[in-house]
N, C-alpha and C positions, 0 to 999 in steps of 0.2 A: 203282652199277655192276650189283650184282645185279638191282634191278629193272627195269634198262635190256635186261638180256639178256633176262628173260623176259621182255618184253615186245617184245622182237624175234621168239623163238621163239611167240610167239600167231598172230603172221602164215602163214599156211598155204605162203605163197610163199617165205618167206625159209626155213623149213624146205627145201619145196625144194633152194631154193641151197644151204642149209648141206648136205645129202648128196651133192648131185652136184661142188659144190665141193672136199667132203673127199677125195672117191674122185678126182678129178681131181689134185688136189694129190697124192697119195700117188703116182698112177702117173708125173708128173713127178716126182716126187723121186728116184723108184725107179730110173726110164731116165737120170735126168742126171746120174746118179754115171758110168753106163756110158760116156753119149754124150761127157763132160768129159774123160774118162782116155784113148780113144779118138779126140781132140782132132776132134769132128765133133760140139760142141754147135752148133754154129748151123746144124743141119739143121730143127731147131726154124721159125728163123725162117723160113729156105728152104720148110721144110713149109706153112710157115701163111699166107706168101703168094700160094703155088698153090692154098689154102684159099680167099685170099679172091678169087683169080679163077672157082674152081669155082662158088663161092657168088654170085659176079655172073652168070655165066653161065644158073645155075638161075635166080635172081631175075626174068633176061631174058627167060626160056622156061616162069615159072610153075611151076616146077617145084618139089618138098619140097625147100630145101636141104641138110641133113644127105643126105639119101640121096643125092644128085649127090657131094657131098663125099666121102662116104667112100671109094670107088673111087677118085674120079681120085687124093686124096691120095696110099694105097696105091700105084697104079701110081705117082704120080711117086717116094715113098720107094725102091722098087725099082729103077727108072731112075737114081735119085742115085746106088745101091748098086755099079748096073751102070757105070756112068761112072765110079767114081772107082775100079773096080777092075780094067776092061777095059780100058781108054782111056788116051791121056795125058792127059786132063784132069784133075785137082787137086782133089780133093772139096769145098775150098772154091769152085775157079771152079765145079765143076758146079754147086754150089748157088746162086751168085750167077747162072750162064744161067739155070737154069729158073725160078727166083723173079722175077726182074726180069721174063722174056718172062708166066708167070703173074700176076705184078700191072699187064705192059702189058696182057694179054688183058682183063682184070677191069674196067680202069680204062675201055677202051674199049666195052666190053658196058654199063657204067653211062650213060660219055655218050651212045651209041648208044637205049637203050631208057629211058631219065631215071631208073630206077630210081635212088633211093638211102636212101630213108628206112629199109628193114629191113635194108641192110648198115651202117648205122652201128651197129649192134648185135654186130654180129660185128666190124667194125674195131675196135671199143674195147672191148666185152665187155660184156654185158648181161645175167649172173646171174639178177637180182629178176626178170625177165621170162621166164624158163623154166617151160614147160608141162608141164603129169603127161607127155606122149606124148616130150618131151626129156629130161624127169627120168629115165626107162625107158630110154630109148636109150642115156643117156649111162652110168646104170647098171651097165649091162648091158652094154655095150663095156669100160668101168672094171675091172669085175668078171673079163673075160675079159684083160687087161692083166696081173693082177695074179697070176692064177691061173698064165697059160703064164709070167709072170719067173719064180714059184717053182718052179713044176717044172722048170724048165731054167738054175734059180739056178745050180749047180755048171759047165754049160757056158758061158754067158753070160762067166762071173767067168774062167773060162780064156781067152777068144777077148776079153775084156778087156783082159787082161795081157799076153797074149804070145801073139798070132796066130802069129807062123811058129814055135813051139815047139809051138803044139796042132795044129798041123796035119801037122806032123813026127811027131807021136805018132799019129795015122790021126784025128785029130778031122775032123767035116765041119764045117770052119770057115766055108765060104760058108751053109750051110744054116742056121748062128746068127745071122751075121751079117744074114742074113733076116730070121730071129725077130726081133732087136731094130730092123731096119725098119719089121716091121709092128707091134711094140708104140708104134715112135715114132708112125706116121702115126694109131693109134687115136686116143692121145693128144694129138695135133694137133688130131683132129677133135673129141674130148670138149670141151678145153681154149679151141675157138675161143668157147665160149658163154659160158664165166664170164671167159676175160680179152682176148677178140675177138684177131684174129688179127696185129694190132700189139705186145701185149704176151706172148703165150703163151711165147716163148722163155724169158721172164727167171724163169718158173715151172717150167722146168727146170733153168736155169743156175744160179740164185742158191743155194737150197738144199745143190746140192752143193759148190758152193764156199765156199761159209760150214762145209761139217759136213769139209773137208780140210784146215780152217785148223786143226784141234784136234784131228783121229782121223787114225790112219795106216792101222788094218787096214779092209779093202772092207769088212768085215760092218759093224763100227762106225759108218764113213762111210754105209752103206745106211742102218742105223737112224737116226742122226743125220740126215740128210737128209729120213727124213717125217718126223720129229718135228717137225724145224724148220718143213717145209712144212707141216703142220698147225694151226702153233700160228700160224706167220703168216697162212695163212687167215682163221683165228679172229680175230686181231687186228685185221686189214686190213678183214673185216666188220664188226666192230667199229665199228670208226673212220668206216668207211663210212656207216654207221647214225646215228653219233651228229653227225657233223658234215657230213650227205648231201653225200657225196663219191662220185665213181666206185669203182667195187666192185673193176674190176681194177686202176687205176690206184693204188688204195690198199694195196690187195696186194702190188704190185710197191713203192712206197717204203716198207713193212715191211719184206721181205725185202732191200733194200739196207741198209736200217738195222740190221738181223743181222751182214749180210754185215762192212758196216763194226765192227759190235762182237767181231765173231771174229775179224776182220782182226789188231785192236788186241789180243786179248788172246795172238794166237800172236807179235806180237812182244812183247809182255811176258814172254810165255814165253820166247824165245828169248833177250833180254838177261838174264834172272836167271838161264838155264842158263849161258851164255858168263861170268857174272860169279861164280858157284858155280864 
């Protein structure tokens, strides 16, 4: 095993992966505690199919993908924001309009201009294929994700719990709820290159819900939740490596297979408390 990893890590590329995968993992772990308790994780997915229409749109027009991506993301994160809290629309219908009309636009810019071979990359995730100039990018968005959660950990965790109690107290509870918009849509956009934008949700979702089968306090839950994201990274690469399997796709059934072993051990807990 050991000498399987080092000799993963000789690859200049798979280094790569492994930092911009880490730092991507950590920022979904970090926001899908928030997004889960807030019952608006599948803004995720919402997010990443507006992703993959941006990203057809550029492809059709030549254009850097990530730089097209990262704005429209943003704006549509904030439009989600704005819809499900001005409107009568339902934050899960807003997210199924714009996602659906963003992966009709996407779908139709591919058959229109034949484009498709550098979006299967992003549909499915393509890690090992990331460039020093992505490596940087994704870096460096990652970095700034992780940086604004902590300095505005204490408000976040309130506008978490109890929006119309922190905003009865003079909290600017729209201006947080911002901030974790736009840490979602970064993370959208880091997140579409290692598990494409078909799977990036589950790289939010699972983590948290695996680390609230077994912790009750946020902090706990927050720490548990990269831990876990990180180690299933690690794993899921792993595996990916040894049995060349897709990199996100292998990610994603680690992290179910967590999910399922926390599942199992909060009801074991459960009947030897009820049976104590």
């Amino acid at each position: 095993m050991f000498e399987t990893i080092a000799e993963m890590f000789s690859y200049g590329f798979i280094v790569r992966a492994f930092i911009v995968g880490t730092l991507v993992s950590l920022c979904a772990a970090l926001l899908g505690v928030t997004l889960v308790l807030k019952r608006y994780s599948m803004i995720g997915d919402g997010l990443s199919h507006v992703g993959f229409g941006a990203l057809a749109i550029a492809a059709s027009l030549n254009l850097a993908p990530l730089q097209v991506a990262v704005p429209v993301i943003i704006i549509a994160a904030f439009l989600l924001l704005r819809l499900s809290e001005k409107s009568k629309i339902r934050g899960d219908a807003a997210i199924a309009i714009i996602s659906s009309t963003a992966l009709a636009i996407g779908v139709v810019c591919v058959s229109i201009s034949g484009v498709n071979t550098d979006l299967n990359s992003y549909l499915f995730g393509s890690i090992l294929a990331t460039t020093n100039a992505d490596a940087v990018m994704c870096a460096v968005l990652a970095l700034i994700v992780i940086v604004i959660f902590v300095l505005f950990y204490n408000k976040i965790f309130a506008v978490t719990f109890d929006e119309t109690f922190s905003k009865a107290t003079g909290l600017k509870t729209g201006v947080y709820n911002t901030v974790i918009a736009l840490l979602t849509a970064l993370t959208i956009v880091i997140g579409m290159r290692i598990m494409g934008t078909l799977l990036i949700s589950a790289l939010i979702i699972f983590p948290a819900l695996s680390s609230m089968r077994v912790c009750k306090k946020f902090k706990a839950v927050i720490i548990c939740s990269g831990v876990l994201s990180l180690i299933c990274f690690f794993v899921g690469m792993y595996a990916s490596y040894t049995m060349d399997t897709p990199t996100g796709a292998s990610v994603v059934i680690v992290n179910a297979v967590v999910f399922v072993i926390f599942w199992l051990i909060e009801v074991i807990n459960t009947r030897v408390r009820k049976h104590n």
